[in-house]
C-alpha positions as CSV (number, residue, x, y, z in Angstrom):
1,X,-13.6,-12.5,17.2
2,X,-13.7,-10.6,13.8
3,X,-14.1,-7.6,15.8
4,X,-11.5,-7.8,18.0
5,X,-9.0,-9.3,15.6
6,X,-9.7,-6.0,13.5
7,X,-8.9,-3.9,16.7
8,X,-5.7,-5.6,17.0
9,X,-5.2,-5.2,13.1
10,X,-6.2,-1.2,13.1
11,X,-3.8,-0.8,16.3
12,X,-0.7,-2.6,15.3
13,X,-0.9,-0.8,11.5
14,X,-1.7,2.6,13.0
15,X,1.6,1.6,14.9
16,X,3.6,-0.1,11.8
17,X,2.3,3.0,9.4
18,X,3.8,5.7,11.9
19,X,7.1,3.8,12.1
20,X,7.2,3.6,7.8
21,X,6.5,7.2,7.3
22,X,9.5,8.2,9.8
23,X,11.9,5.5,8.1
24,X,10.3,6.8,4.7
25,X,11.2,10.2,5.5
26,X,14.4,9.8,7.1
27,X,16.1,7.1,5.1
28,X,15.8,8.9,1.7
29,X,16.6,12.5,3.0
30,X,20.1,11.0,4.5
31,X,20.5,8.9,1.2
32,X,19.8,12.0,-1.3
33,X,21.7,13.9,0.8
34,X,25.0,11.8,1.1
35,X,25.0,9.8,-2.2
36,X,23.1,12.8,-4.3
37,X,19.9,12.6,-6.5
38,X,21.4,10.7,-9.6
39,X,22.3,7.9,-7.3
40,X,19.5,7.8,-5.1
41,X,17.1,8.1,-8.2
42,X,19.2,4.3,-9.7
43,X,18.3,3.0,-6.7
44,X,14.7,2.9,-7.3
45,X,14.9,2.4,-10.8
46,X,16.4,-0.8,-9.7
47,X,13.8,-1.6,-7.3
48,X,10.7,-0.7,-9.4
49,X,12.2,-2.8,-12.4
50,X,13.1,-5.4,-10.6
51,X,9.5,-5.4,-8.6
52,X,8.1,-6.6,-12.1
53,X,8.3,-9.6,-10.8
54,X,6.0,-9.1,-8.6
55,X,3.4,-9.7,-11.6
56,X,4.2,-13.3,-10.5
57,X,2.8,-13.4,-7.6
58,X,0.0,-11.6,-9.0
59,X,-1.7,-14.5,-10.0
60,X,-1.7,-16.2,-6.9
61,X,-1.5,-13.9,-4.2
62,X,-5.3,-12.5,-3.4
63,X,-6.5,-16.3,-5.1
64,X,-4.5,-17.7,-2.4
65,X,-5.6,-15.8,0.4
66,X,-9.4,-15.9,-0.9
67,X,-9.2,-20.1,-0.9
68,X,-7.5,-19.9,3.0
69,X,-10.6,-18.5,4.2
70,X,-13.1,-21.1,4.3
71,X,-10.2,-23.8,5.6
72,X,-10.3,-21.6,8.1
73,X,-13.9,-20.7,9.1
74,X,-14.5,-24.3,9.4
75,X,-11.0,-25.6,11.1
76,X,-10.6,-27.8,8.5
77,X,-6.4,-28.4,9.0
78,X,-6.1,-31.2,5.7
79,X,-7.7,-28.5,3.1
80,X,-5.6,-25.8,4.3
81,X,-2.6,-27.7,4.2
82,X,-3.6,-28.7,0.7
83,X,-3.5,-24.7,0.1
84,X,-0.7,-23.9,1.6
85,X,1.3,-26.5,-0.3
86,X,0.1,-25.3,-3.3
87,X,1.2,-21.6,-2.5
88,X,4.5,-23.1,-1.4
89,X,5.3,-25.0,-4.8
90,X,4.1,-22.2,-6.9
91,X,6.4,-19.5,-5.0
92,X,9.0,-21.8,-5.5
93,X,9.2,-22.3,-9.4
94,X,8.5,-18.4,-9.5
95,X,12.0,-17.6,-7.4
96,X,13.8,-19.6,-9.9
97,X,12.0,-18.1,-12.7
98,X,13.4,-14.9,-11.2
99,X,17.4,-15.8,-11.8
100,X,17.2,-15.3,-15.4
101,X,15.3,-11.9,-15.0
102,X,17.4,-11.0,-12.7
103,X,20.8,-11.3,-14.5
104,X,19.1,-9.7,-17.5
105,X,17.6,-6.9,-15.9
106,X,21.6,-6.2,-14.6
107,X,23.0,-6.6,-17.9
108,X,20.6,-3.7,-18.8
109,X,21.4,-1.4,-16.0
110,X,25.0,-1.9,-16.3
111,X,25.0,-1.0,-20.3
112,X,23.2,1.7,-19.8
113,X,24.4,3.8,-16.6
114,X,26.2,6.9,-17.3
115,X,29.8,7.2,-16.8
116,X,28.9,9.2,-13.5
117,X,28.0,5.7,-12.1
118,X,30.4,3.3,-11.5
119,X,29.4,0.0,-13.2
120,X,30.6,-2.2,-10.2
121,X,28.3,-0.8,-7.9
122,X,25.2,-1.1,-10.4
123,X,26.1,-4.6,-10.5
124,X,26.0,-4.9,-6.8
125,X,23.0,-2.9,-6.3
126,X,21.5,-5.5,-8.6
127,X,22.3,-8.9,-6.6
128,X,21.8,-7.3,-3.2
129,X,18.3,-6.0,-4.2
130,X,17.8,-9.4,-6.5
131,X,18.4,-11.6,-2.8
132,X,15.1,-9.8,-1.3
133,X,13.3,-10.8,-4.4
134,X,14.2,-14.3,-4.1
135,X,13.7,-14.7,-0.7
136,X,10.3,-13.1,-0.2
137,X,8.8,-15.4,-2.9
138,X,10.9,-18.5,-2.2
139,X,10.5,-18.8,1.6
140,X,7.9,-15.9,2.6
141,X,4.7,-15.6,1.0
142,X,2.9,-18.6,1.6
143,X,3.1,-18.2,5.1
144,X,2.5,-14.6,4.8
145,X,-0.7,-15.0,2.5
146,X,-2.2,-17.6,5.5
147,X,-1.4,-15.0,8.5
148,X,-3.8,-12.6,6.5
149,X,-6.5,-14.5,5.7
150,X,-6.4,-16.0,9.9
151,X,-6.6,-12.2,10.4
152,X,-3.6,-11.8,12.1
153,X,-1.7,-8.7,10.5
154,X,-0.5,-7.4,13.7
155,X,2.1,-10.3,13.9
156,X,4.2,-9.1,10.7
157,X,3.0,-5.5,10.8
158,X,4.9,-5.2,14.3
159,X,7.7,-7.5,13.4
160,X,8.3,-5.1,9.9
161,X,8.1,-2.0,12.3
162,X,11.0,-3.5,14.7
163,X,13.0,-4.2,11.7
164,X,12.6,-1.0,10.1
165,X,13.6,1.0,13.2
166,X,16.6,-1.2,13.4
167,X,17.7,-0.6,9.7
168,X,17.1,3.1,10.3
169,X,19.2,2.8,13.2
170,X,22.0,1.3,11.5
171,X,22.2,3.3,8.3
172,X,22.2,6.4,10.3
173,X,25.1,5.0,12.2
174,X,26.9,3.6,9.0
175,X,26.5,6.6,7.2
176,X,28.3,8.7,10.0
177,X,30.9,6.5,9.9
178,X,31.3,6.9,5.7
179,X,30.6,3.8,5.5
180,X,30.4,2.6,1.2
181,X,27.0,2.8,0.1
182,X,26.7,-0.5,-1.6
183,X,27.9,-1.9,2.0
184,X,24.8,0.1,3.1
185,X,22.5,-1.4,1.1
186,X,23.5,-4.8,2.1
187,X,22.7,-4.9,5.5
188,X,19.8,-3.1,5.2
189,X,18.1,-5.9,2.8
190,X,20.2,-8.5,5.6
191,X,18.0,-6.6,8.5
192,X,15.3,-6.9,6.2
193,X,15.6,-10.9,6.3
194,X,14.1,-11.1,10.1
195,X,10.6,-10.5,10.0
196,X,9.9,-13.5,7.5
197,X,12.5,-16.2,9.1
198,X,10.0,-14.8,12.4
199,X,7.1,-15.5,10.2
200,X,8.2,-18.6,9.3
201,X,8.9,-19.8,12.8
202,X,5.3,-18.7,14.7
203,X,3.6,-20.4,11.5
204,X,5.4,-23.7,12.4
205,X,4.4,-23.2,16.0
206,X,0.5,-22.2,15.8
207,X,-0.7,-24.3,12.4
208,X,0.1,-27.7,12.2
209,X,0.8,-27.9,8.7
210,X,1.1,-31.2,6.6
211,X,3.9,-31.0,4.5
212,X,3.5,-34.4,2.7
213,X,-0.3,-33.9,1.7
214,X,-0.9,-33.2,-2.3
215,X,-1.4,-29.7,-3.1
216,X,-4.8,-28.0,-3.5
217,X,-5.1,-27.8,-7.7
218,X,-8.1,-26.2,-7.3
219,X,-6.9,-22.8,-5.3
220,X,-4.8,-21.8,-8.2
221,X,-7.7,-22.4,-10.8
222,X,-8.4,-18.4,-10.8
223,X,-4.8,-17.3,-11.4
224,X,-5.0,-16.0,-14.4
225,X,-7.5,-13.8,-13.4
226,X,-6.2,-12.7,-10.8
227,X,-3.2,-12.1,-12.5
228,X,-5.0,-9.0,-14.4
229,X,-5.5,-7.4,-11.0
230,X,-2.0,-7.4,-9.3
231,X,-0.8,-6.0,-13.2
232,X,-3.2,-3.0,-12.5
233,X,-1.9,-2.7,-8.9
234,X,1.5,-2.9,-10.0
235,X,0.9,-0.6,-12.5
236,X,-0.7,2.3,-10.7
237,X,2.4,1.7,-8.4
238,X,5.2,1.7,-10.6
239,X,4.5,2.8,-14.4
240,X,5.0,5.8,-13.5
241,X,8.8,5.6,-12.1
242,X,9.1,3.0,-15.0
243,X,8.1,5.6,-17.7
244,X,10.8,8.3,-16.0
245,X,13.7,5.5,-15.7
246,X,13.2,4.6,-19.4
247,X,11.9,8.1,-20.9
248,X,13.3,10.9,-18.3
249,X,16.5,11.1,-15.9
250,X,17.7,9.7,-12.7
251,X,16.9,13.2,-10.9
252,X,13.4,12.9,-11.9
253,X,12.8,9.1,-10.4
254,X,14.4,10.9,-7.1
255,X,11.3,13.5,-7.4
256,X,8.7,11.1,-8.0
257,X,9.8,9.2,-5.5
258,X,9.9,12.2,-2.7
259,X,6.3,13.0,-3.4
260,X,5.2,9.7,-4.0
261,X,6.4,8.5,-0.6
262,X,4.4,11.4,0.9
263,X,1.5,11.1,-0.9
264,X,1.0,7.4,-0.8
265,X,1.2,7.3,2.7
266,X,-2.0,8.8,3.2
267,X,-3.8,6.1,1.5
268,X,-1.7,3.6,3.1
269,X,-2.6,5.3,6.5
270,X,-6.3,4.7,5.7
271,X,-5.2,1.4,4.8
272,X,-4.3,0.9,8.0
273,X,-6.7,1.8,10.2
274,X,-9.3,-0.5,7.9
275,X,-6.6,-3.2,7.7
276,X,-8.4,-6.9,8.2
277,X,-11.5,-5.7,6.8
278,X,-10.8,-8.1,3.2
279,X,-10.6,-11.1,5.7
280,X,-13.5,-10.0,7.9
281,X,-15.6,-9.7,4.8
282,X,-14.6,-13.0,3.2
283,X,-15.4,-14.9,6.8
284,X,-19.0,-13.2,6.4
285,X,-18.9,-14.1,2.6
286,X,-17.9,-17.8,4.1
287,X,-20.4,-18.1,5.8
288,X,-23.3,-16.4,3.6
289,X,-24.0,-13.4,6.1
290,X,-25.4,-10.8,3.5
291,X,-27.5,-8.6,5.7
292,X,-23.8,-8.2,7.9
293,X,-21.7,-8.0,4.8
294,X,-23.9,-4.8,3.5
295,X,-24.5,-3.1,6.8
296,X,-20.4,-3.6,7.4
297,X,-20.0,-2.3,4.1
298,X,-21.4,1.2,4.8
299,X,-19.6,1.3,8.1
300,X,-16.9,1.0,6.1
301,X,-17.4,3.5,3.3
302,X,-18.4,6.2,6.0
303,X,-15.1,5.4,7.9
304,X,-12.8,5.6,5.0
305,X,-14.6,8.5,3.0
306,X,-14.2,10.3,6.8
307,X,-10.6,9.5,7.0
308,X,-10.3,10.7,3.4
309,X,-11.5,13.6,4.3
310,X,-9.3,14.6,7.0
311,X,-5.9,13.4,5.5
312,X,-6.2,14.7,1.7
313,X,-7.2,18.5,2.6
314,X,-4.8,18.8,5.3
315,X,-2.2,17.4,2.5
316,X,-3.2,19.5,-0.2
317,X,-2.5,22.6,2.3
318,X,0.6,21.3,3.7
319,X,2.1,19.3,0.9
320,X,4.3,21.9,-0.5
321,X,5.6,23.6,2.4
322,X,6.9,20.1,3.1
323,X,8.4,19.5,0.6
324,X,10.8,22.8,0.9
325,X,11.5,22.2,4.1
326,X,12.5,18.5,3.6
327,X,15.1,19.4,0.4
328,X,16.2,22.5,2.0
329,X,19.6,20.9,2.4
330,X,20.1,20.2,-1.3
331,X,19.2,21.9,-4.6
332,X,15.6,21.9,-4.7
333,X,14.5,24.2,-6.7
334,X,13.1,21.0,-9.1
335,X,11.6,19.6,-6.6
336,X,9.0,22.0,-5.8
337,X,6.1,21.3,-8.5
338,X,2.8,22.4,-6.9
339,X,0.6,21.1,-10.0
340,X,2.4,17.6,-10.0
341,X,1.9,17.3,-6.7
342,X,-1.8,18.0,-6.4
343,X,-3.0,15.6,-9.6
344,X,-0.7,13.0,-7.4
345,X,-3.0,13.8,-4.1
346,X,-5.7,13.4,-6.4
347,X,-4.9,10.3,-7.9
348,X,-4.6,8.8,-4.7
349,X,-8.1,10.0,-3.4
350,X,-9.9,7.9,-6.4
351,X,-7.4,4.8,-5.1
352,X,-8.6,5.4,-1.7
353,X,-12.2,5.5,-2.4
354,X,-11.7,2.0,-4.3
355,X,-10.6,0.7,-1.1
356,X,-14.2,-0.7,0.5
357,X,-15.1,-2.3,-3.1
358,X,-11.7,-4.3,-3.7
359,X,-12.1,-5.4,-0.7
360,X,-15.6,-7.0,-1.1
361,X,-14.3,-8.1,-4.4
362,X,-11.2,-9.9,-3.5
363,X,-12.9,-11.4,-0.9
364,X,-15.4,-12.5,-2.7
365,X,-13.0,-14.1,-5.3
366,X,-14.5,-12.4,-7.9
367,X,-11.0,-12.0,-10.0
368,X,-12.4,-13.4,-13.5
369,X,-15.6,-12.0,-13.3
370,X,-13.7,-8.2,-12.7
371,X,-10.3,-8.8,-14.7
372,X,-11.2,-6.6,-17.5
373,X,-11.8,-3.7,-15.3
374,X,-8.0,-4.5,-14.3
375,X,-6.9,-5.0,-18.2
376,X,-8.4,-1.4,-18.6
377,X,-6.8,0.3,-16.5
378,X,-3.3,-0.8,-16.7
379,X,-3.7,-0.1,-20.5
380,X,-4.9,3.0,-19.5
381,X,-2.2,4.2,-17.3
382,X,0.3,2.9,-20.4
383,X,-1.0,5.1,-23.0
384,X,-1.4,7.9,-21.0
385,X,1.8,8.5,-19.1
386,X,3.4,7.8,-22.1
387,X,1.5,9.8,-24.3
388,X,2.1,12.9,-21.8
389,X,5.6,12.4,-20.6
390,X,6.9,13.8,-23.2
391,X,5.0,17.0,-23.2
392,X,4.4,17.2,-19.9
393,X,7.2,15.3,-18.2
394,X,6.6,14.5,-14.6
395,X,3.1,16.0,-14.4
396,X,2.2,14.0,-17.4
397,X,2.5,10.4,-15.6
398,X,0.9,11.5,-12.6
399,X,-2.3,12.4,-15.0
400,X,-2.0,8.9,-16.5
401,X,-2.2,7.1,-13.1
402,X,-5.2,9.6,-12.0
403,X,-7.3,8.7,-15.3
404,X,-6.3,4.8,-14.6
405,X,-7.7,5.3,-10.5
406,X,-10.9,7.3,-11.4
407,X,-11.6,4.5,-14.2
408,X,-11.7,1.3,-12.1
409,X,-13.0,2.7,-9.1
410,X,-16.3,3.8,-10.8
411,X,-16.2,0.5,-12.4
412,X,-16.3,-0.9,-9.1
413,X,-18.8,0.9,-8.2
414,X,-20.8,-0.1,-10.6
415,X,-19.8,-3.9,-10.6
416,X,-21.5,-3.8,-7.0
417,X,-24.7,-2.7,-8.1
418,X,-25.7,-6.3,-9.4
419,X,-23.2,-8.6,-7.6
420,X,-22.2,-9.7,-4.2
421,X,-23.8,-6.5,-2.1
422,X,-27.0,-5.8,-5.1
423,X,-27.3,-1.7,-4.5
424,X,-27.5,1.3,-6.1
425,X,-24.0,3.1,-7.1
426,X,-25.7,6.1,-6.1
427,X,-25.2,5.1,-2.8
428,X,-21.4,5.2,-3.5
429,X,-21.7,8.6,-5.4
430,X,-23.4,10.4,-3.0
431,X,-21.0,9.7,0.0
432,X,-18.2,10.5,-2.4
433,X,-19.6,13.8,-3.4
434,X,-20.4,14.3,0.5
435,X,-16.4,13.8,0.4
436,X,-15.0,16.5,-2.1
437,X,-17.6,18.7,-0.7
438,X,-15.9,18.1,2.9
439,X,-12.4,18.7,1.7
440,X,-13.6,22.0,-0.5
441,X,-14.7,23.1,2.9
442,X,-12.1,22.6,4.8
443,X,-9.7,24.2,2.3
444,X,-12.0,27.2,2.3
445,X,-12.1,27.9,5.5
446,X,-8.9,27.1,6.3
447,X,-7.8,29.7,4.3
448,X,-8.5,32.0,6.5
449,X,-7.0,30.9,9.9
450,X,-3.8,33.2,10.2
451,X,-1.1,30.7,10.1
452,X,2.9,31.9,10.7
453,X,5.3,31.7,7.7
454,X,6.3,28.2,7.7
455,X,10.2,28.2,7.8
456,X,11.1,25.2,9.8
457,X,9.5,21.4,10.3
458,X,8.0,22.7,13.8
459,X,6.2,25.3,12.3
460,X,4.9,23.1,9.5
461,X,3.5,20.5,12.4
462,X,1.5,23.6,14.3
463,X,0.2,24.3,11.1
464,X,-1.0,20.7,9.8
465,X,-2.1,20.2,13.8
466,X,-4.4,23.3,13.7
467,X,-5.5,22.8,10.0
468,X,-6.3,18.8,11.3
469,X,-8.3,19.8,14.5
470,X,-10.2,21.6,11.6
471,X,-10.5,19.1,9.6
472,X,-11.8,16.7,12.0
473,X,-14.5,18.7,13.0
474,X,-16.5,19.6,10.2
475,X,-15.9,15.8,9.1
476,X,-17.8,14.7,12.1
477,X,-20.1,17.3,11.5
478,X,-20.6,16.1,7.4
479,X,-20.8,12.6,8.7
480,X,-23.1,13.1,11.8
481,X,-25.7,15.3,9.1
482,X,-25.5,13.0,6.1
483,X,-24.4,9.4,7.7
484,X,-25.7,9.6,11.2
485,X,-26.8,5.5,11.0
486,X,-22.9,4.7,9.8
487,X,-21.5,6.9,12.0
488,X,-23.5,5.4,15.6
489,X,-22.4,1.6,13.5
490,X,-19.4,2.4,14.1
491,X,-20.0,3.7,17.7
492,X,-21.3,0.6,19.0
493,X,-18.7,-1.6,17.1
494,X,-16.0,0.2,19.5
495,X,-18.7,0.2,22.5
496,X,-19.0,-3.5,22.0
497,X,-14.8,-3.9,21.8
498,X,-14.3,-2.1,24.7
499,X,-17.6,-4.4,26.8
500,X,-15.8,-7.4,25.8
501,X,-12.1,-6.0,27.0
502,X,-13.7,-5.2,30.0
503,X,-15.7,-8.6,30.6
504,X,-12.4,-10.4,29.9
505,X,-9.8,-8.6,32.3
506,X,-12.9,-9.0,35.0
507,X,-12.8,-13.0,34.1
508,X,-8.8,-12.4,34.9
């Protein structure tokens, strides 16, 4: 069931993750384009400020989802009830913590936009992004946090894509028809609004929750703790636009952001394809399965490390020629910063290669035992972005957010050595020098496949196609010479998938 359940994770991701890179590419080009940079760049000062209170949830949120999972590896409906209604009344009293922030953080952006701006709109941009807030944590979460830990991810990660392919829809057409950009905005968070009333609705039909039963005290008693986790998440994922909105311009957010969407992606790809594997691991952690928690484990480094592989050389050869092509239609000269955008790919290869060992970790629960590993490095990412933002400017906060990734993933690494999995970190380290070694590879001998001048998008995807098939190859190759036991793991684990399909449509 694990198994399979991951299959239908990895599928419908792989599915959602192509859909959010299109929307993530399209909806910011046409919004850059039609409303301009300085506009654009508000937008997602708004967003990331407003996001903060996110930190909320923080404390709940991966507690939550580690005290579903045993509820739920033993059917037991009362406890998980007892969960869920403790989620439910802690969301609640967080939304209405939000109101305050919310008018202050509007106050703020209407005393200090330009004159270029018109103060009405900030306003507006302020309650409509304000409403997703409010609804996400007073109405979705709970029922989100349970449909991961049941490992069911494929039931929003399809229901998000269908609603972003319909808001793309619609601000393509509204913004043909010149439609006002704070209209815009507001029925694009309205569109938004499906996917958890859905949620909401197949949780009442496949979980028969007791809403009268007392709430579970005891699944909040790590909070805290896990509160100094999501700050290091949200940190890594928004410091650095924070540090531009408060110490740089508008224009420069808009940069970030254009790069950041593009290089994030990768690691949310990899994401993807391993989505479920948090859940999977808790069930094993559940039900004391060590020997299959550490042989999954290595499957599960090899895979991502592979992946890794493949995605972050082709990007580091593609990256800027993307970038041209995709601000071709408005002044980019700015934009195109080959050294920011290579510490950002970096930055986001140490976050990927954290992946495997947050996930034991979270599963595991282990949020007070790790929370100064999280304390670290969101102090870290302070200093540093500010320390270099002023000398450096955008490069500067990318370096902060690389130092802050590299430090808590080797402190993961070495956290596992005598807890939860007991191994060496040398394990770790040699499949992630097997991985830079890879990449440096790749890049050299990529270098010298004759490839046309890249001067439009179809020229870039021949490119990145022949510079992937590359990739791929010596990747398998690396993997088959230096992990040949992970690699024929995960062979059988999609020989035994497809067995099982088989078995069940002869049954049919």
């Amino acid at each position: 069931m694990r198994s399979k359940r991951a299959l239908y994770n990895a599928l419908a991701m792989i599915f959602g993750q192509l859909v959010t890179i299109l929307c993530g590419l399209v909806v910011p080009k046409i919004s850059i384009e039609y409303f301009g940079s300085n506009i654009y760049g508000m937008l997602v000062s708004i967003g990331s400020v407003m996001s903060i209170i996110a930190l909320g949830e923080a404390g709940v949120g991966g507690v939550i989802r580690a005290a579903y999972y045993k509820p739920l590896a033993e059917n037991d409906n009362k406890k998980l009830s007892a969960v869920w209604m403790s989620a439910r009344k802690y969301f609640t009293v967080l939304a209405f913590i939000f109101i305050p922030y919310m008018i202050g953080v509007t106050a703020y952006f209407t005393h200090t936009v330009g004159f270029e701006i018109n103060k009405g709109m900030v306003i507006a941009f302020c309650l409509i992004v304000s409403v997703q807030y409010f609804m996400q944590y007073f109405y979705s979460l709970p029922n989100m946090l349970l449909i991961y830990a049941a490992q069911k991810n494929y039931i929003p990660t399809l229901a998000n894509a269908i609603v972003a392919l319909l808001n793309m829809g619609i601000i393509v057409a509204m913004v043909r028809i010149n439609a006002e950009i704070v209209l815009i905005k507001a029925v694009s968070i309205s569109v938004y609004m499906l996917t958890p009333i859905y949620i909401g609705m197949y949780i009442a039909r496949h979980y028969q929750l007791d809403h009268r039963i007392a709430p579970d005290k005891t699944a909040l008693a790590q909070k805290w703790d896990g509160l100094g986790h999501h700050i290091a998440y949200y940190i890594n994922n928004n410091i650095d636009v924070l540090t531009l909105t408060f110490l740089s311009t508008s224009t420069m957010v808009s940069i970030y952001s254009v790069y950041h969407f593009v290089v994030a992606s990768l690691s949310q790809i990899i994401s993807t394809v391993t989505n479920g594997a948090d859940a999977a691991f808790g069930d094993m952690i559940a039900k004391n399965e060590e020997d299959a928690l550490r042989r999954n484990l290595a499957i599960y480094e090899t895979m991502v490390f592979g992946i890794s592989s493949v995605l972050f050389s082709v990007a580091i050869l593609t990256l800027i020629p993307f970038i041209k092509l995709y601000t071709s239609n408005f002044e980019n000269s700015a934009y195109i910063n080959p050294t920011f955008g290579f510490i950002l790919l970096a930055s986001q290869v140490a976050n990927t290669i954290r992946i495997p060992y947050h996930y034991i970790i979270t599963a595991a629960g282990h949020f007070r035992q790790t929370k100064k590993y999280a304390y670290a490095e969101a102090i870290l990412n302070v200093v540093v972005s500010v320390v270099l933002v002023f000398k450096l400017g955008i490069v500067g906060v990318a370096i902060g957010t690389l130092v802050a990734m590299t430090y808590r993933t080797a402190c993961y690494i070495g956290y596992l050595e005598n807890n939860l999995i007991y191994r060496s970190p040398w394990i770790a380290i040699r499949k992630i020098i097997i991985m830079v070694t890879t990449i440096t590879i790749i890049m050299g001998i990529a270098r010298f496949v004759p490839v046309f001048n890249i001067t439009k998008f179809i020229h870039w995807t021949l490119a990145a196609m022949i510079y992937t098939l590359i990739a791929i190859f010596i990747t398998l190759v690396s993997t088959f010479v230096f992990s040949k036991k992970d690699l024929m793991g995960m062979v059988n684990i999609v020989k035994r998938l497809l067995a099982r399909k088989k078995i069940q449509r002869g049954q049919h």
